[in-house]
LUMNUTOR-449134 format. One line per 3 residues: number of its first residue (from 1); their letters; for each residue x, y, z of N, C-alpha, C. Coordinates in pm, whole numbers. Layout:
N
NUM> A> X Y Z X Y Z X Y Z  ...
REM end
This chain:
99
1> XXX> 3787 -72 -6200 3787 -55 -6058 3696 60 -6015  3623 139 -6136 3520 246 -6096 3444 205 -6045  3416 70 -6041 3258 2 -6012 3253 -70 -5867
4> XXX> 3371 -102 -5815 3347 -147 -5629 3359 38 -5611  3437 164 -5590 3437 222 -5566 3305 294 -5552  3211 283 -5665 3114 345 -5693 2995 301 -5579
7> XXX> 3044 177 -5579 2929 50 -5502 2956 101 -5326  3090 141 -5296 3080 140 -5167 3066 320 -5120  3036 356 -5222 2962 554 -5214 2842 540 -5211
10> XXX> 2799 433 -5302 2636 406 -5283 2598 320 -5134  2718 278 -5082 2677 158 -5001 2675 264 -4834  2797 396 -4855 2827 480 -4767 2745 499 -4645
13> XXX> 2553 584 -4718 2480 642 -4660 2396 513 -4564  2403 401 -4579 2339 298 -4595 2447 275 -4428  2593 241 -4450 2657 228 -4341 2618 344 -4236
16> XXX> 2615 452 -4255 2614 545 -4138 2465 532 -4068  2357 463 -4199 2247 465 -4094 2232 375 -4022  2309 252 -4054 2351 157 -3937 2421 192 -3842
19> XXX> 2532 252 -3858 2583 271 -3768 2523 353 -3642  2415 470 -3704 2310 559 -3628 2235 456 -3562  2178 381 -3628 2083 285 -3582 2169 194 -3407
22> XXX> 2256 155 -3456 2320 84 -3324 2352 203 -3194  2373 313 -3304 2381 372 -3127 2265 393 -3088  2156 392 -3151 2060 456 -3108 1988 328 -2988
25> XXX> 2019 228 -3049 2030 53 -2985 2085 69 -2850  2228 69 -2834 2278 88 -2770 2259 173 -2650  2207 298 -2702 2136 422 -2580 1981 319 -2485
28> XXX> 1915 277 -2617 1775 242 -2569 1811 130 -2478  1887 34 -2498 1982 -72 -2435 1960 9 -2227  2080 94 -2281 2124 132 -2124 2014 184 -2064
31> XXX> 1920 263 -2130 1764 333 -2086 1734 206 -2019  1669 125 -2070 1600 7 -2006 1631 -72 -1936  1803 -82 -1935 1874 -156 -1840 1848 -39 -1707
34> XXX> 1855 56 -1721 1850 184 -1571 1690 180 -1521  1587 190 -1681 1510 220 -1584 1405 47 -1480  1504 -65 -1569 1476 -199 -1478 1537 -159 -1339
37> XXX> 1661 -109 -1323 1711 -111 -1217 1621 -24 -1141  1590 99 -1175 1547 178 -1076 1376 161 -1072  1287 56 -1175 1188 5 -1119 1174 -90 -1002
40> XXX> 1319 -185 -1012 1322 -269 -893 1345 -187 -745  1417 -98 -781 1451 -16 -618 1303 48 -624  1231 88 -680 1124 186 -684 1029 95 -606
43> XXX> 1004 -48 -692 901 -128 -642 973 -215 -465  1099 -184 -425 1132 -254 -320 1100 -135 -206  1145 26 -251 1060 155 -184 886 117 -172
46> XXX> 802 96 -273 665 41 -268 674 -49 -174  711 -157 -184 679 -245 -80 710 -239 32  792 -156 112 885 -109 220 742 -42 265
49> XXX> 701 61 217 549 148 195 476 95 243  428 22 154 289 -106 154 339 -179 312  403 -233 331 420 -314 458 438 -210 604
52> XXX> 482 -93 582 431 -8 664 302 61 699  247 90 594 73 118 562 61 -7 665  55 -124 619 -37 -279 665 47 -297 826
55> XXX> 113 -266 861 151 -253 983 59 -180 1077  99 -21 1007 0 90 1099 -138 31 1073  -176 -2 1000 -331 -55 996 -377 -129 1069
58> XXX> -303 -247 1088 -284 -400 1211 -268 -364 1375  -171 -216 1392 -177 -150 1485 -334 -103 1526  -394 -4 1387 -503 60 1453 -613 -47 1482
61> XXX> -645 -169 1422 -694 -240 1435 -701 -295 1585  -556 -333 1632 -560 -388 1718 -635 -301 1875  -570 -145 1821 -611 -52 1941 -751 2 1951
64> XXX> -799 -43 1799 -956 -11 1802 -1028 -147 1887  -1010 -289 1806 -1054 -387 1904 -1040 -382 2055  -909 -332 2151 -933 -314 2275 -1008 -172 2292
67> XXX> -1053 -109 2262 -1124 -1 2270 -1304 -35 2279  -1292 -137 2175 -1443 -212 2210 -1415 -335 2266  -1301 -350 2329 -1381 -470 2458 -1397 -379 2564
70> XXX> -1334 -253 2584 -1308 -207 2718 -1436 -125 2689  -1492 -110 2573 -1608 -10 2614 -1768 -158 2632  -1733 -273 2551 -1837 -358 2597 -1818 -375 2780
73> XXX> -1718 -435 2811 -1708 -432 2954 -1789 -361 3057  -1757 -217 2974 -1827 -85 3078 -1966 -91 3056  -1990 -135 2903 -2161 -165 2879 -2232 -220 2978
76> XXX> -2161 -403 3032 -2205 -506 3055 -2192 -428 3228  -2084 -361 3273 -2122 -300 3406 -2211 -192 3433  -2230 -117 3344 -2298 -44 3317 -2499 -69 3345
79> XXX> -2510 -182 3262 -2589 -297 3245 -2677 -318 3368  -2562 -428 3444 -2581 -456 3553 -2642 -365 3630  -2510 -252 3661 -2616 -166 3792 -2712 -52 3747
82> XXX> -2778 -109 3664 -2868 -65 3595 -3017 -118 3657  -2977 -313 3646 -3069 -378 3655 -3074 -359 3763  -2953 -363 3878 -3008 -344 4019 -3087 -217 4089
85> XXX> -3043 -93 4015 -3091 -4 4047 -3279 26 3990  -3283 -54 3899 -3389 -84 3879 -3524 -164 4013  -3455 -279 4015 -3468 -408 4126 -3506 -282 4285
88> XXX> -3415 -205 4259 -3411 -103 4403 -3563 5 4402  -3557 1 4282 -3638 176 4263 -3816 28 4298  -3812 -43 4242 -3895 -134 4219 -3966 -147 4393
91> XXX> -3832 -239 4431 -3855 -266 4562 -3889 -176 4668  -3859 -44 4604 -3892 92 4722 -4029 151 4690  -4057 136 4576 -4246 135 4502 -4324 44 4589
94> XXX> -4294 -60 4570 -4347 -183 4674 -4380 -157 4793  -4284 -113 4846 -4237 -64 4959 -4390 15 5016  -4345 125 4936 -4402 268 5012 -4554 273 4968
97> XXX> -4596 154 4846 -4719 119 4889 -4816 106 4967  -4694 -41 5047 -4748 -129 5112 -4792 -62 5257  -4714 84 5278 -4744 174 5417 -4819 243 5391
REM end
């Protein structure tokens, strides 16, 4: 009976590094189970982010586009009594010629 005894002293160091081994399993286990969880909240914070970024952006967009119609507008009036004041300065050349 020296010889199972002997076998499970030799077998001893062999159990405890299994047994080390599973907790060590076990720890890496819950690590990765936490840090899945807190990548999903992390990446649902990102996207919360991201869709606010693309919001304010769609905003400035929108307030830049009325900013250039309202400044083409003023161009195109601008423009205009341009041409007439032109048409005027023209017609008063003519004018003061012709006396």
């Amino acid at each position: 009976m020296a010889a199972p005894n002997d076998l499970q002293e030799a077998l001893k160091p062999f159990h405890q590094r299994a047994s080390e081994a599973e907790e060590r399993l076990a720890r890496l286990e819950a690590a990765i189970s936490t840090t899945k969880g807190g990548l999903s909240n992390g990446n649902g914070e990102l996207s919360n982010k991201v869709a606010q970024l693309q919001k304010m952006l769609q905003d400035e967009k929108e307030k830049a586009l009325k900013e250039l119609q309202k400044a083409s507008e003023e161009n195109a009036k601008l423009r205009y009594r341009i041409t007439h004041l032109v048409r005027a300065l023209q017609k008063a050349d003519g004018d003061s010629t012709l006396k």
